[in-house]
TORBADREN-558570 format. One record per residue: residue in three letters; x, z, y of N, C-alpha, C, O, CB in turn. Coordinates in steps of 0.2 Angstrom, whole numbers, padded with zeros to 4 digits, always signed. Glycine has a CB too. Layout:
# TORBADREN-558570
ALAXZYXZYXZYXZYXZY ...
//
This chain:
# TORBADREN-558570
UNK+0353+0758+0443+0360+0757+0444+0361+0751+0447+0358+0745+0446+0364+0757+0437 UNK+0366+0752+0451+0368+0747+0456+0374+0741+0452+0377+0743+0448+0373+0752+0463 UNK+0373+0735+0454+0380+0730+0451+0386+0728+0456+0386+0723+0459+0377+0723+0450 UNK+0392+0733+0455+0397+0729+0459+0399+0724+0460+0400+0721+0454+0401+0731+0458 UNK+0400+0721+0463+0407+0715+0465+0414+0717+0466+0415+0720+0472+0406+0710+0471 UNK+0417+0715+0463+0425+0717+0467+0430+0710+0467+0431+0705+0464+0430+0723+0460 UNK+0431+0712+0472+0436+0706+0477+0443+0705+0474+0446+0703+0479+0438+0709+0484 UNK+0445+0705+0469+0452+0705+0465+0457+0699+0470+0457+0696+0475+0451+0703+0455 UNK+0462+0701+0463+0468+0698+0465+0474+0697+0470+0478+0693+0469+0468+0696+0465 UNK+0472+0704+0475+0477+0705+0479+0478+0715+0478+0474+0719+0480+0474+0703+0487 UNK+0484+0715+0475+0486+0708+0469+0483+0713+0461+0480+0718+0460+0497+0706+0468 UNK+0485+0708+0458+0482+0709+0451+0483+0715+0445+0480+0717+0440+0484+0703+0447 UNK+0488+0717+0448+0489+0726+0446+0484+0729+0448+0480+0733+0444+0495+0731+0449 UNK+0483+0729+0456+0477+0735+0457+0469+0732+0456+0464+0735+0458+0479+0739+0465 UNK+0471+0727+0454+0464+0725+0450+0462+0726+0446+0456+0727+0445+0464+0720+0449 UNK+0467+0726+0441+0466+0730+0433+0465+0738+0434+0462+0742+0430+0472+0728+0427 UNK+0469+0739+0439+0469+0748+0440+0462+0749+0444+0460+0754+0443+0476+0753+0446 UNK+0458+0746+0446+0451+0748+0449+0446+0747+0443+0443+0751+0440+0448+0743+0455 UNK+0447+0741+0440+0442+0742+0433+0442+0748+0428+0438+0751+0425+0444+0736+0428 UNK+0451+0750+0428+0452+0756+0421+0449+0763+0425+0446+0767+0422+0463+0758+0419 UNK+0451+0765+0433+0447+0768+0435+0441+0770+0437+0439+0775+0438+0449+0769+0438 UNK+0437+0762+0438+0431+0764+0438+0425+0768+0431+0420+0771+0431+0428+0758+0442 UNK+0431+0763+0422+0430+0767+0417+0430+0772+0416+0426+0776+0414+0432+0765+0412 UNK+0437+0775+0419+0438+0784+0419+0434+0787+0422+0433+0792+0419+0443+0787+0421 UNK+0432+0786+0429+0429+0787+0431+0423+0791+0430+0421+0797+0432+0431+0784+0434 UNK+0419+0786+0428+0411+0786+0422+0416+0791+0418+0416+0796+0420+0407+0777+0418 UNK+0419+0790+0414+0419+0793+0409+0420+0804+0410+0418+0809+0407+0425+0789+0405 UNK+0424+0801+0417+0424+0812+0416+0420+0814+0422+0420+0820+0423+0434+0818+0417 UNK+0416+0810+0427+0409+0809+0430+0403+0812+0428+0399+0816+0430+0408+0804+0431 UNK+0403+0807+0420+0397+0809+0417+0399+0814+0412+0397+0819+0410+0394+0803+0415 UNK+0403+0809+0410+0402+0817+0402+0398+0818+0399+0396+0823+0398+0402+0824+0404 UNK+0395+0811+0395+0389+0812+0392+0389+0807+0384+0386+0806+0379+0382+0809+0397 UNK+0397+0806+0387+0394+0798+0378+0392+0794+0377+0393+0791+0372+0391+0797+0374 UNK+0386+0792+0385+0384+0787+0384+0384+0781+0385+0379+0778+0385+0382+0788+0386 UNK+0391+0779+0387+0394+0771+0386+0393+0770+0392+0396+0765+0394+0391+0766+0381 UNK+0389+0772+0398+0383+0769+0401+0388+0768+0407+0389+0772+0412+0376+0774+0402 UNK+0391+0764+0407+0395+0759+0413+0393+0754+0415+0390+0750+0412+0400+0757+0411 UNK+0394+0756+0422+0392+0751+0425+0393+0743+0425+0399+0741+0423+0392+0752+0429 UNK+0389+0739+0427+0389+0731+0428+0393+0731+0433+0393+0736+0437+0382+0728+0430 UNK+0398+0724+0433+0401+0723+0439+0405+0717+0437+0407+0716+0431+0405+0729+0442 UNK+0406+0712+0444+0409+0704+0443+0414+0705+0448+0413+0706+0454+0403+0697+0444 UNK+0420+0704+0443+0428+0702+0448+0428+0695+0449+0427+0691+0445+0437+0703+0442 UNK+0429+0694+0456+0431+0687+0457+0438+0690+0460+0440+0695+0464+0424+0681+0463 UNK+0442+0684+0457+0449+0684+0458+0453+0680+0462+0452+0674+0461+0452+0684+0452 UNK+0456+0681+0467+0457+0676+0473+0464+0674+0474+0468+0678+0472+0456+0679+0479 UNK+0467+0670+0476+0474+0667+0476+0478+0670+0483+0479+0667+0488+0472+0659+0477 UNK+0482+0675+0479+0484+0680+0483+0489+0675+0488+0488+0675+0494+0488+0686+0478 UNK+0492+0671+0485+0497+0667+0489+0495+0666+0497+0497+0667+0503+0497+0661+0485 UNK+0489+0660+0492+0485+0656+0500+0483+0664+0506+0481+0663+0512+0473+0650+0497 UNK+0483+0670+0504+0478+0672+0509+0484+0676+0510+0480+0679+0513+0471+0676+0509 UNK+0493+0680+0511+0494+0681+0512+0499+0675+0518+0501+0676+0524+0494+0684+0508 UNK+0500+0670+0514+0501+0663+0520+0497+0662+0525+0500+0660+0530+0501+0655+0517 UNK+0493+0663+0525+0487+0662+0530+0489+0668+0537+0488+0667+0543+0478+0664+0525 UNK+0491+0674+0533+0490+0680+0538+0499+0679+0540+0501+0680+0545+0488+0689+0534 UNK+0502+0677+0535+0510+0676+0539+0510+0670+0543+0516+0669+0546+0517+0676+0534 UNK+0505+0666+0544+0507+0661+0549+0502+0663+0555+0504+0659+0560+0506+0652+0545 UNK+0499+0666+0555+0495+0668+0561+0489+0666+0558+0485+0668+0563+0497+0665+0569 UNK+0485+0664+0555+0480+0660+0555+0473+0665+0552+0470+0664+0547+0483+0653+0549 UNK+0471+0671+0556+0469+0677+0553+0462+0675+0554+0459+0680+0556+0472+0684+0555 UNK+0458+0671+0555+0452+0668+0555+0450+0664+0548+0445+0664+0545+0451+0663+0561 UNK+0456+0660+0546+0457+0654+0540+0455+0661+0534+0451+0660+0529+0468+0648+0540 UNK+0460+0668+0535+0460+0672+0529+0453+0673+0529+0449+0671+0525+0465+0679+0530 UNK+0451+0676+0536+0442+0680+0535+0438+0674+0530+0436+0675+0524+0436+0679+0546 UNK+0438+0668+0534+0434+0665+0531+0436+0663+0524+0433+0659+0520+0432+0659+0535 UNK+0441+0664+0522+0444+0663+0514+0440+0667+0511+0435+0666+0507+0452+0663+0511 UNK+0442+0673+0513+0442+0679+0509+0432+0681+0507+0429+0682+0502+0447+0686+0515 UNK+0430+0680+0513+0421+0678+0514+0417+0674+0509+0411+0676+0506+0420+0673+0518 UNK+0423+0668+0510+0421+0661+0505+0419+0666+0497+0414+0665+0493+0430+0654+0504 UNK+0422+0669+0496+0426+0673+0489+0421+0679+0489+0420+0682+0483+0438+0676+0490 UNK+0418+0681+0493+0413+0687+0493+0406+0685+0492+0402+0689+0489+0412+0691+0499 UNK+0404+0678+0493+0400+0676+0493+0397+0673+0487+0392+0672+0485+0402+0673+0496 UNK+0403+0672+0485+0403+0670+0477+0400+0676+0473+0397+0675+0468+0410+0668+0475 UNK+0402+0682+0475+0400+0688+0472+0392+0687+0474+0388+0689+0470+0404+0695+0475 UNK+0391+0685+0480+0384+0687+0480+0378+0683+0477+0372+0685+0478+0382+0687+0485 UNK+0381+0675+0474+0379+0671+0470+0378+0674+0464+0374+0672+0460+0382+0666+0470 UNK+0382+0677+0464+0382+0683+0456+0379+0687+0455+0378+0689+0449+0387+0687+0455 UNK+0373+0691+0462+0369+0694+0460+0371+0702+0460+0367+0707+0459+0369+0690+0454 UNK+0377+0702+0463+0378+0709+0463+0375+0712+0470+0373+0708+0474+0386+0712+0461 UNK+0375+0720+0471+0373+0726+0477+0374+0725+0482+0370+0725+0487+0374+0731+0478 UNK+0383+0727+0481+0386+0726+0486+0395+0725+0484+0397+0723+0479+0384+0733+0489 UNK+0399+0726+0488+0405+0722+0486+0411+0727+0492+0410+0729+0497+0405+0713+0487 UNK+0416+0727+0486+0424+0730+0488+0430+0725+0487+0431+0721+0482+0426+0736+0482 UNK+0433+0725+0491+0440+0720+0491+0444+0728+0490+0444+0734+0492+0443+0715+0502 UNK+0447+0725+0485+0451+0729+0479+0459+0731+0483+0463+0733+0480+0453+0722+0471 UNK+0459+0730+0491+0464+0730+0495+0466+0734+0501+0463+0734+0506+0464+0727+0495 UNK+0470+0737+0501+0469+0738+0508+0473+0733+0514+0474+0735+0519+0471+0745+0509 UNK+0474+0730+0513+0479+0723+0520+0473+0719+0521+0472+0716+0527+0488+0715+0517 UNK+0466+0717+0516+0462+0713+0521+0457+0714+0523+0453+0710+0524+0460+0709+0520 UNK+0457+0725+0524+0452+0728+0529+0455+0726+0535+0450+0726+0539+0450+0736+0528 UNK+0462+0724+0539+0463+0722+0543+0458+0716+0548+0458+0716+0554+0469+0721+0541 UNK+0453+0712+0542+0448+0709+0546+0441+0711+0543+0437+0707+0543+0447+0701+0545 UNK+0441+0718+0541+0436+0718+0537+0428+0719+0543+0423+0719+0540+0438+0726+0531 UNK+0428+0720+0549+0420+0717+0554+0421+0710+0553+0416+0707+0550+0419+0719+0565 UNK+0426+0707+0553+0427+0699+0554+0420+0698+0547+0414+0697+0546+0439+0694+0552 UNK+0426+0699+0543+0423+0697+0535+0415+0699+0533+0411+0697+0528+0427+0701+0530 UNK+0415+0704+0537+0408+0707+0535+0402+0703+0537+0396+0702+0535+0407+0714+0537 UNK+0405+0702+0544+0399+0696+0548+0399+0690+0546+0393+0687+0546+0401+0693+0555 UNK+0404+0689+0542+0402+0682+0538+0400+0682+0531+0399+0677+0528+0408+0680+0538 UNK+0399+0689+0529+0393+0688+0522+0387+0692+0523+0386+0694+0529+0395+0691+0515 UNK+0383+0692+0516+0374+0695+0519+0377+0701+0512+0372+0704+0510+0364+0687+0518 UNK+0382+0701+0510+0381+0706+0506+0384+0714+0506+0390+0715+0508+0382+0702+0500 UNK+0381+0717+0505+0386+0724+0512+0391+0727+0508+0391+0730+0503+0381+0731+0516 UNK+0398+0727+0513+0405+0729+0511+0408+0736+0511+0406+0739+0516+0410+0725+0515 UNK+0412+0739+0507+0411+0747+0505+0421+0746+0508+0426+0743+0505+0408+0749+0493 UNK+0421+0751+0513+0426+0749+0518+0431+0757+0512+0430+0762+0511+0423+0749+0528 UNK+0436+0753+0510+0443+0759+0508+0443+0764+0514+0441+0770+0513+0452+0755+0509 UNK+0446+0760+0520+0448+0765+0524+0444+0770+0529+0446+0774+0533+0451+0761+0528 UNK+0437+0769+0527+0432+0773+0529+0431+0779+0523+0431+0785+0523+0426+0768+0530 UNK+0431+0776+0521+0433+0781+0512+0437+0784+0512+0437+0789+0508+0434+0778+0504 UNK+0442+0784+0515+0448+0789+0513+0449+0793+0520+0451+0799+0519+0455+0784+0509 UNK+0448+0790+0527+0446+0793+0531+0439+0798+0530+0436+0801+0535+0445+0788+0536 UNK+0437+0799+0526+0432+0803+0524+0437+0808+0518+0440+0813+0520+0424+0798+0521 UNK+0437+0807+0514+0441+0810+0510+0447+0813+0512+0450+0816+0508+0442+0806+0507 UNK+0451+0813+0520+0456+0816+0522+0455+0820+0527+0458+0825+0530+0460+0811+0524 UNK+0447+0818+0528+0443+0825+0533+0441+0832+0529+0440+0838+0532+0436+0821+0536 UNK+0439+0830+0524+0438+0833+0518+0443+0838+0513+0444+0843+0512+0435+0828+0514 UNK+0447+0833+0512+0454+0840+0513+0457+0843+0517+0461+0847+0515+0460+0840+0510 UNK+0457+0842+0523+0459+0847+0528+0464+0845+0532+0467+0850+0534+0459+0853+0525 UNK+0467+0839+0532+0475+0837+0535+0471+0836+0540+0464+0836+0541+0480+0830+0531 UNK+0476+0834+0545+0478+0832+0552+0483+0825+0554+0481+0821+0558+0481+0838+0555 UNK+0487+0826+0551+0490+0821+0553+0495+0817+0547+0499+0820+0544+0494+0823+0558 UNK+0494+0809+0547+0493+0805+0539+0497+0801+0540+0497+0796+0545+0486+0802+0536 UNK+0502+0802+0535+0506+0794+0535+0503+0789+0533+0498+0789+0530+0511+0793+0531 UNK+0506+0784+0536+0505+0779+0531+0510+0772+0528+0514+0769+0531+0500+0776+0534 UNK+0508+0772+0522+0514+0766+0520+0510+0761+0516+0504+0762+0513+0521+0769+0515 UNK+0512+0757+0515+0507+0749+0512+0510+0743+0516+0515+0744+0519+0497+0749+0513 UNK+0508+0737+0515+0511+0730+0519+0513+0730+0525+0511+0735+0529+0506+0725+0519 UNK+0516+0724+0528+0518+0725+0533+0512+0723+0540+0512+0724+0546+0524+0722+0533 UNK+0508+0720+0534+0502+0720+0540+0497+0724+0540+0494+0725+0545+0499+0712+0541 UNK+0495+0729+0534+0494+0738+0536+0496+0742+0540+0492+0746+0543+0496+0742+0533 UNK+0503+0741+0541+0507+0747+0542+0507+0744+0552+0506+0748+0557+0515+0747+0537 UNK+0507+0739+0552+0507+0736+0560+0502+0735+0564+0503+0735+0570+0509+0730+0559 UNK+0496+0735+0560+0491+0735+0564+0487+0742+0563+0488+0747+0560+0487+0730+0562 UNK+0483+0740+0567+0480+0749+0569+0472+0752+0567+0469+0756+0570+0480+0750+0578 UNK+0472+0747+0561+0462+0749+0560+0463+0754+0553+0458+0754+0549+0455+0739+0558 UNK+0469+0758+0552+0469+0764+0550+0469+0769+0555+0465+0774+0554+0474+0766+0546 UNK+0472+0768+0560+0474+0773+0565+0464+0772+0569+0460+0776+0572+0483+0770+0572 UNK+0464+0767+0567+0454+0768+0572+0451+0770+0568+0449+0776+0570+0448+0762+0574 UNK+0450+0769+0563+0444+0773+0559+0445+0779+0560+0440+0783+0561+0443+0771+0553 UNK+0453+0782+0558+0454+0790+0556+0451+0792+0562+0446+0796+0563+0462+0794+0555 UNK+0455+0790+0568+0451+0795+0576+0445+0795+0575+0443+0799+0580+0451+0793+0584 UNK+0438+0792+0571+0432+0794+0572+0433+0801+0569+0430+0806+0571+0428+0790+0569 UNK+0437+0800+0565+0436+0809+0560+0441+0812+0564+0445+0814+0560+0438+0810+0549 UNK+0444+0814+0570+0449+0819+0575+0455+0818+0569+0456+0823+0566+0446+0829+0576 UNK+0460+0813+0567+0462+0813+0560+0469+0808+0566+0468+0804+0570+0455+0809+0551 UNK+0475+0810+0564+0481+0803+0568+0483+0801+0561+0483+0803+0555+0489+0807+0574 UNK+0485+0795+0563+0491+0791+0558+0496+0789+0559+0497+0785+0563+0490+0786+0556 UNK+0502+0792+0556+0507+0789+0558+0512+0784+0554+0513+0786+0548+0511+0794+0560 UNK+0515+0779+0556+0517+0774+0553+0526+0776+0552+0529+0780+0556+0515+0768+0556 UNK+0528+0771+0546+0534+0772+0546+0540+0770+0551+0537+0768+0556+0536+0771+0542 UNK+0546+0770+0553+0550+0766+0558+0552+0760+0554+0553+0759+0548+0558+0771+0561 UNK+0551+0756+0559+0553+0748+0557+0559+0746+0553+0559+0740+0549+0553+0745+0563 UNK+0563+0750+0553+0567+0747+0546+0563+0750+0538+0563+0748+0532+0575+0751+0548 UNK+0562+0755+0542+0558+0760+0535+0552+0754+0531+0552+0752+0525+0552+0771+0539 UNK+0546+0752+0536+0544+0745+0538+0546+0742+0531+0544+0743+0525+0548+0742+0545 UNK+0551+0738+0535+0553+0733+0531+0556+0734+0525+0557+0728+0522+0556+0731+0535 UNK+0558+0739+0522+0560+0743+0515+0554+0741+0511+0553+0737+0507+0563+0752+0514 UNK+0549+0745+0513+0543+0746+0509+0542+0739+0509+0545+0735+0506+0537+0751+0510 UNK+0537+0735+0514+0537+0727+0513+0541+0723+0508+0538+0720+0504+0539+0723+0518 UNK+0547+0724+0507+0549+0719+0504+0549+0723+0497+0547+0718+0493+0557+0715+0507 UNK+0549+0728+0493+0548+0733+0489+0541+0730+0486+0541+0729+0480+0548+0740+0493 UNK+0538+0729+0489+0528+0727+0488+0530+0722+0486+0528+0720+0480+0522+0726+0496 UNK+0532+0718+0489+0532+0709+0484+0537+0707+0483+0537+0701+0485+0529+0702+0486 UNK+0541+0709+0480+0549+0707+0476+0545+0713+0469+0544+0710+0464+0561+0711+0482 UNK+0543+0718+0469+0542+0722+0463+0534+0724+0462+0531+0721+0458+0547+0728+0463 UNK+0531+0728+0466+0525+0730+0464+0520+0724+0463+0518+0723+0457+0523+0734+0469 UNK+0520+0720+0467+0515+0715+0467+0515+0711+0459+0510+0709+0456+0518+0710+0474 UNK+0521+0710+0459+0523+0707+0454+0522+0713+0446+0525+0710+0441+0531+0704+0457 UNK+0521+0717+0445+0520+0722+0439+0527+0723+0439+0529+0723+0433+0516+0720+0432 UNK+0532+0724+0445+0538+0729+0443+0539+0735+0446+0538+0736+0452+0544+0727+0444 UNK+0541+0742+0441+0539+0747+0444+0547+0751+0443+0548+0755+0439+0532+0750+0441 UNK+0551+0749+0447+0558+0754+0447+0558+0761+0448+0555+0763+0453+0563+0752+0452 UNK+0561+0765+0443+0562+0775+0448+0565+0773+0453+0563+0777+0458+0567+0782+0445 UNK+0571+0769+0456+0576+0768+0459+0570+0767+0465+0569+0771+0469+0581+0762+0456 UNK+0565+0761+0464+0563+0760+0470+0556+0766+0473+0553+0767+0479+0560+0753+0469 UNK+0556+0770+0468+0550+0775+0469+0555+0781+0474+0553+0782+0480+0547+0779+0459 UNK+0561+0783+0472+0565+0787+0474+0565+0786+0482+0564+0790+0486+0570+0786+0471 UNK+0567+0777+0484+0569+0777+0488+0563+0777+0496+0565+0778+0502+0573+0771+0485 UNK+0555+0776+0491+0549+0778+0494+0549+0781+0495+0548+0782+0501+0544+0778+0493 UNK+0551+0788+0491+0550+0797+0492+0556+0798+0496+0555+0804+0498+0550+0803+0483 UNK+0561+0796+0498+0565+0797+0504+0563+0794+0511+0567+0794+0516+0572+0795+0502 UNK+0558+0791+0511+0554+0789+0519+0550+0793+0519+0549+0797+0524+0550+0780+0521 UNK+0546+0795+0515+0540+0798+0516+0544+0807+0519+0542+0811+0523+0534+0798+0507 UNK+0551+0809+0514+0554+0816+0515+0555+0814+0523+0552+0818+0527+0562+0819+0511 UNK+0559+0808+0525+0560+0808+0534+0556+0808+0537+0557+0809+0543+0564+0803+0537 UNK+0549+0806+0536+0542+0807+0538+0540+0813+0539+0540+0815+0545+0538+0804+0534 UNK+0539+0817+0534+0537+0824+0532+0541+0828+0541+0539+0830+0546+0541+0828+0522 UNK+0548+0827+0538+0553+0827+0545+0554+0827+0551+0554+0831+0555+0557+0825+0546 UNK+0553+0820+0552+0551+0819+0560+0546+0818+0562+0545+0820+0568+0552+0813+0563 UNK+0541+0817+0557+0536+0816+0563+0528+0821+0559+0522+0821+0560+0534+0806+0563 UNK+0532+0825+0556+0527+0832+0555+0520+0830+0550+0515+0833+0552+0524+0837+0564 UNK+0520+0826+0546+0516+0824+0541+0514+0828+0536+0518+0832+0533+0518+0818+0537 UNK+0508+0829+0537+0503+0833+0529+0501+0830+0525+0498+0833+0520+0497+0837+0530 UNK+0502+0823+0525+0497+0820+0519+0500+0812+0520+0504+0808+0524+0485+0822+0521 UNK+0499+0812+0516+0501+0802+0514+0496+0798+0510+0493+0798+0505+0508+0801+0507 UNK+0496+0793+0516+0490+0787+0512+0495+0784+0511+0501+0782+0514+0482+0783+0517 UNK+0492+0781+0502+0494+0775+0499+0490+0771+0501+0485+0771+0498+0494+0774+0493 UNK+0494+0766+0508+0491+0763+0511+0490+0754+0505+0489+0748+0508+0495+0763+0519 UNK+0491+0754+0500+0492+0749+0496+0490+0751+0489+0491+0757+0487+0498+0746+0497 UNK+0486+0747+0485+0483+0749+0478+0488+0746+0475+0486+0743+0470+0475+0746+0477 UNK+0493+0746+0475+0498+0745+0470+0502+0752+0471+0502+0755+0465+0503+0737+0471 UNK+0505+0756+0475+0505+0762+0474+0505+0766+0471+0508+0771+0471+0505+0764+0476 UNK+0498+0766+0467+0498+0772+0462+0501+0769+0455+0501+0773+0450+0490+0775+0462 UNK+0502+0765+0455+0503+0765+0449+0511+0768+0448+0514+0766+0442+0501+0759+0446 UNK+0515+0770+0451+0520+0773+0455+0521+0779+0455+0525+0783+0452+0520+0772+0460 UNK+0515+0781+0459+0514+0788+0461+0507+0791+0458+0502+0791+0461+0514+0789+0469 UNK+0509+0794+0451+0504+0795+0450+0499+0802+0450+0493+0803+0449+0504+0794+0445 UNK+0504+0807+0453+0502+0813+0454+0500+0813+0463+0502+0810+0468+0509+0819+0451 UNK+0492+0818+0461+0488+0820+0467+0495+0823+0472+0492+0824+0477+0481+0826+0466 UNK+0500+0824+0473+0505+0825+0478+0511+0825+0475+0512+0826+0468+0504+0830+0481 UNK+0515+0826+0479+0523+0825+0480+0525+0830+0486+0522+0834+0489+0525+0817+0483 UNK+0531+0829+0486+0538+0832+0491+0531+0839+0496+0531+0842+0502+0543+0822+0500 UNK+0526+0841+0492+0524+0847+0496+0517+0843+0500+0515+0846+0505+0530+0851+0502 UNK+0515+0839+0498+0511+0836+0503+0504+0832+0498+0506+0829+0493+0516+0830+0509 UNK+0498+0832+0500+0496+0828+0495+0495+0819+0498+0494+0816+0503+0489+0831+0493 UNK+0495+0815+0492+0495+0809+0492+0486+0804+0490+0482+0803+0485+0502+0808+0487 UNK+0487+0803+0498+0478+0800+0498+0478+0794+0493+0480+0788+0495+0475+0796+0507 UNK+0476+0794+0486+0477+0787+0482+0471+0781+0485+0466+0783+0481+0475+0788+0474 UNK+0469+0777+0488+0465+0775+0493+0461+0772+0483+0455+0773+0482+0468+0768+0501 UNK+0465+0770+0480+0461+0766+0474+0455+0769+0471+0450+0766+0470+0464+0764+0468 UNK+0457+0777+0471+0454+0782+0467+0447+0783+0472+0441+0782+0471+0460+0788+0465 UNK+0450+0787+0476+0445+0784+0483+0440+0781+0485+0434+0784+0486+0446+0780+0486 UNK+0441+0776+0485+0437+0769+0485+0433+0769+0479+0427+0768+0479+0440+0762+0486 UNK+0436+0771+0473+0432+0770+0467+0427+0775+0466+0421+0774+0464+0437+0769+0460 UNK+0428+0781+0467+0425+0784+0470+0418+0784+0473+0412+0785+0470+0427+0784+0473 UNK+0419+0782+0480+0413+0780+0481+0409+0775+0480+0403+0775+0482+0412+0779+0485 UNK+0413+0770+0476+0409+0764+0473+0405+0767+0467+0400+0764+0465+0414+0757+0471 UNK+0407+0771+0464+0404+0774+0458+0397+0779+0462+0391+0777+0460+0411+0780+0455 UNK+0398+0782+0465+0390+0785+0471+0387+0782+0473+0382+0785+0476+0391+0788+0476 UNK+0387+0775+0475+0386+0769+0477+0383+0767+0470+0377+0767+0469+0391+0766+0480 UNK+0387+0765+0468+0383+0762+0461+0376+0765+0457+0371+0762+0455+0388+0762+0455 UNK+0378+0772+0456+0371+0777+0453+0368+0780+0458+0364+0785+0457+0372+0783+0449 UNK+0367+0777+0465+0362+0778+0469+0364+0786+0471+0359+0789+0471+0355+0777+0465 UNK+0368+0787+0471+0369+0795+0472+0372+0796+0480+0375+0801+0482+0375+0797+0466 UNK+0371+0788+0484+0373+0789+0492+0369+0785+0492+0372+0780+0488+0379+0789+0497 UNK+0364+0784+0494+0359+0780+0497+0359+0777+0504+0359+0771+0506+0353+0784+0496 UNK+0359+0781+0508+0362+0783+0516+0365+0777+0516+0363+0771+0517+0368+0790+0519 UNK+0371+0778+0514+0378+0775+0513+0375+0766+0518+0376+0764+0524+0382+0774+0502 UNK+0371+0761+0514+0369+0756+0518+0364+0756+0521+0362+0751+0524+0368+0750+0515 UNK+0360+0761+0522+0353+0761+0529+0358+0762+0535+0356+0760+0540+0346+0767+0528 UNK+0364+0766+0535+0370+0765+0541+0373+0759+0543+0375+0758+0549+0375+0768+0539 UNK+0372+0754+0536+0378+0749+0539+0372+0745+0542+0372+0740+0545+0385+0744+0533 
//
């Protein structure tokens, strides 16, 4: 058995939601009783400094923060390592060049996972620097897969939604509602089959495998996922590729 590292604190909800899922996970995985959970070291990071870093332009200062903080995982001794996020796969080659210990990419996971149920064309919603940049829309075209983002006011709802409430452990129906009416004008205009929760604070929101007729990609569950097949050696492949 393999020892995780996980990248926490961006932010600290879906930090605790990767630990409770990777317990559940083992638990109806195995199905044996055996306690037999895996080893793994949270280093927790200062959400502040590395979203300041990315809203002032300074997206080298983030890599090498965020590095600095993986590194530390690898002093620790663990396999391999996951950022508990999806806004700082936006440097995630940057980041990876800058450690020796090898990184288990979300958005490649769930690009695998959206090939695998059978969609074609995927929303996406999460931060504003998810949603703006385009290294969801790259990875999916390896798998023949599009992404489409919301309109820029829509944009900007969810952003400020993410850190006035989610970020912070608030979770309104008011504001859930008001999500499930971008994703309906989505479904609408721009002919969506499936929805990535492009942020790990989302599920704790949305907790059913789908909505409004469409299913909803939980990237956390996802990623935990393959960190779990990764961990019991059950994808070996997985790093003689990277």
């Amino acid at each position: 058995m393999k020892t995780i590292g996980i990248l926490g604190g961006l932010g600290p909800e879906a930090t605790v939601g990767y630990y409770k899922e990777i317990i559940k996970g083992v638990n109806e995985q195995r199905n044996d009783g055996s306690l037999n959970y895996p080893e793994m070291v949270i280093y927790s990071v200062n959400m502040a400094r590395f979203i300041g870093l990315l809203e002032s332009g300074r997206q080298e200062e983030a890599a090498d923060y965020l590095a600095a903080c993986i590194n530390k995982l690898g002093h620790a001794q663990v396999d391999f390592a996951a950022m508990s996020a999806n806004t700082p796969h936006l440097l995630f080659e940057n980041i990876q060049s800058k450690v020796t210990l090898p990184l288990v990419s979300i958005v490649e996971a769930c690009a695998q996972k959206a090939k695998a149920t059978g969609v074609k064309r995927c929303g996406l919603i999460g931060t504003r620097f998810t949603m703006e940049a385009g290294f969801f829309s790259d990875t999916f075209k390896k798998y023949d897969l599009e992404v489409v983002v919301p309109k820029e006011a829509e944009q900007q709802l969810i952003h400020e939604k993410l850190f006035t409430e989610l970020e912070l452990g608030i979770f309104k129906e008011e504001t859930k509602l008001k999500l499930l009416a971008v994703v309906q004008e989505m479904i609408a205009r721009d002919d969506i089959d499936a929805l990535i929760l492009g942020c790990t604070e989302f599920p704790v929101i949305f907790t059913d495998d789908s909505y409004l007729g469409i299913p909803f990609l939980n990237t956390t569950k996802i990623h935990v996922d393959k960190l779990l097949a990764l961990c019991y050696n059950e994808d070996d492949s997985y790093f003689t590729k990277a």
